[in-house]
C-alpha positions as CSV (number, residue, x, y, z in Angstrom):
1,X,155.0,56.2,193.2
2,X,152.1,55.0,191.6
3,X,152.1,51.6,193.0
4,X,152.7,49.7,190.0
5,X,155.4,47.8,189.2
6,X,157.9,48.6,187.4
7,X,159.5,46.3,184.3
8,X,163.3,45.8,184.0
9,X,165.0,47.0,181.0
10,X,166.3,43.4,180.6
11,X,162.7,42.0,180.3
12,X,161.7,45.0,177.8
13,X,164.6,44.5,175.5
14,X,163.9,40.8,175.3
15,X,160.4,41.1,175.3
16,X,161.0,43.1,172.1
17,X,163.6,41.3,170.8
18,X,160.8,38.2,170.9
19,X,158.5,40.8,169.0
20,X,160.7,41.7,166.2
21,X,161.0,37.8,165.6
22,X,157.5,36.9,165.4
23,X,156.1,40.4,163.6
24,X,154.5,42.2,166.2
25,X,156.6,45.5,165.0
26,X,153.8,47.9,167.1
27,X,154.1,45.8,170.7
28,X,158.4,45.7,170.3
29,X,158.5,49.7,169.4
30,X,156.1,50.1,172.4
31,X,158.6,47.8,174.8
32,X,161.7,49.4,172.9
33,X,160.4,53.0,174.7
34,X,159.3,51.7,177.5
35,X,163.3,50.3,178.0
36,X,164.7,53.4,176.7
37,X,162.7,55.5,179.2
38,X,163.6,52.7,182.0
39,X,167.8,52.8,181.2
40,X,169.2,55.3,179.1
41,X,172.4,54.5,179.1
42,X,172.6,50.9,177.8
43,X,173.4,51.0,174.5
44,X,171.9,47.6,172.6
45,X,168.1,49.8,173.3
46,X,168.7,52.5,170.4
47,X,169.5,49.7,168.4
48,X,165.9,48.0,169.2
49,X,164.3,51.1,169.1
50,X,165.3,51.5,165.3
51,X,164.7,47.9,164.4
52,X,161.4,48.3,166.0
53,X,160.5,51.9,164.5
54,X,162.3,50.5,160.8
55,X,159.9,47.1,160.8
56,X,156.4,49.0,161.5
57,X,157.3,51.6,159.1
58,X,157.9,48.7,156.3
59,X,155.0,46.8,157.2
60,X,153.1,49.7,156.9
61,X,151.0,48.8,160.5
């Protein structure tokens, strides 16, 4: 372990969720891979991912 702590995938997918809603495409892709990594099998992350990866590529960031 490295000692630090470790986010839920809860927190990360709303945290992102947050980020898609106020613009901040680069900071809810980074917390949309950070969740995928943490839970893999929940399935609303993909979804976030895409939203995530969709919105920076529009806004051209």
């Amino acid at each position: 372990m490295s000692g630090a702590p470790t986010m839920s995938s809860t927190v990360l997918a709303r945290r992102c969720l947050c980020y898609l809603m106020t613009e901040m495409f680069s900071e809810a892709l980074s917390d949309a891979m950070q969740a995928q990594v943490a839970s893999l099998e929940w399935p609303i992350i993909p979804l976030l991912f895409t939203c995530g990866l969709s919105l920076e590529a529009r806004d051209g960031s």
